[in-house]
C-alpha positions in Angstrom: 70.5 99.8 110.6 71.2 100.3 107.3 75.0 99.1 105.1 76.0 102.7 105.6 76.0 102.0 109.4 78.0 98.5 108.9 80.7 100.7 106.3 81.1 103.2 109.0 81.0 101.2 112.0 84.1 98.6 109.9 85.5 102.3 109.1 86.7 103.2 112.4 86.7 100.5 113.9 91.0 100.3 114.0 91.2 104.3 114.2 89.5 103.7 117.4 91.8 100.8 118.4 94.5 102.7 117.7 93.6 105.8 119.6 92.6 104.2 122.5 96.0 101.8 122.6 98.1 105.6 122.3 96.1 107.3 125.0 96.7 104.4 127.0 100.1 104.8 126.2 100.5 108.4 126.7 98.6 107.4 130.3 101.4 105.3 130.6 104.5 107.6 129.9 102.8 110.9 131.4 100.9 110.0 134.6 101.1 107.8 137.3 98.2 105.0 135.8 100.8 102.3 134.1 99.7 100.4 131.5 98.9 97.2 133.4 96.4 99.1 135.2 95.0 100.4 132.2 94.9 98.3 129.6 91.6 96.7 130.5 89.8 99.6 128.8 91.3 98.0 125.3 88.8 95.0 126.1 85.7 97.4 126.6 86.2 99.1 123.4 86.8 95.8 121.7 83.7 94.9 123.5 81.6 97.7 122.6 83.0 97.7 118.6 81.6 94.1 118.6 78.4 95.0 120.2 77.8 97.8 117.7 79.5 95.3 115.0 76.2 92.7 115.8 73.8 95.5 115.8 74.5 96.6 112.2 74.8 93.4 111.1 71.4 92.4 111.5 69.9 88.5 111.4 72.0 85.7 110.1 71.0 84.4 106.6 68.3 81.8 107.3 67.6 83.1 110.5 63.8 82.1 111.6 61.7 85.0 112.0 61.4 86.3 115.8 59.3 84.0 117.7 58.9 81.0 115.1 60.6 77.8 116.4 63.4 76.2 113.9 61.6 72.7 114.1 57.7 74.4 112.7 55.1 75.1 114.4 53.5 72.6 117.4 
C-alpha cells in the first residue's frame, strides 16, 4: 500500500465513526434494537479501521526483514 492509501484510510476514518454511531442511533430511536444491543458493532468498525490502519502502514522503522532473526544469523 502506498501513502495515498494511509491519507485515505486516516480520511474517513471519523466519517465512518460517526456514521456508524448515528445509524446506531437512528436503530435506537426507530426500531425495536436499543442501543445496548447494538453498540457492539462500534467495536468492529473500530476493529476493522485498525486492521486496515496496520495494513497501510506497512513495517516499523528498523523492522528486520521477513524471516531474519533480530539477534543475526545462527
Amino acid at each position: 500500500m502506498n501513502a495515498n492509501d494511509a491519507n485515505l484510510l486516516r480520511a474517513i476514518r471519523w466519517p465512518v465513526t460517526l456514521i456508524t454511531l448515528g445509524t446506531l442511533f437512528a436503530l435506537n430511536n426507530f426500531t425495536n434494537y436499543g442501543f445496548d444491543r447494538t453498540w457492539p458493532v462500534l467495536l468492529i468498525v473500530f476493529g476493522l479501521l485498525s486492521l486496515l490502519g496496520r495494513t497501510t502502514a506497512g513495517p516499523p522503522a528498523g523492522a528486520p526483514p521477513y524471516g531474519t532473526r533480530a539477534g543475526g544469523a545462527r
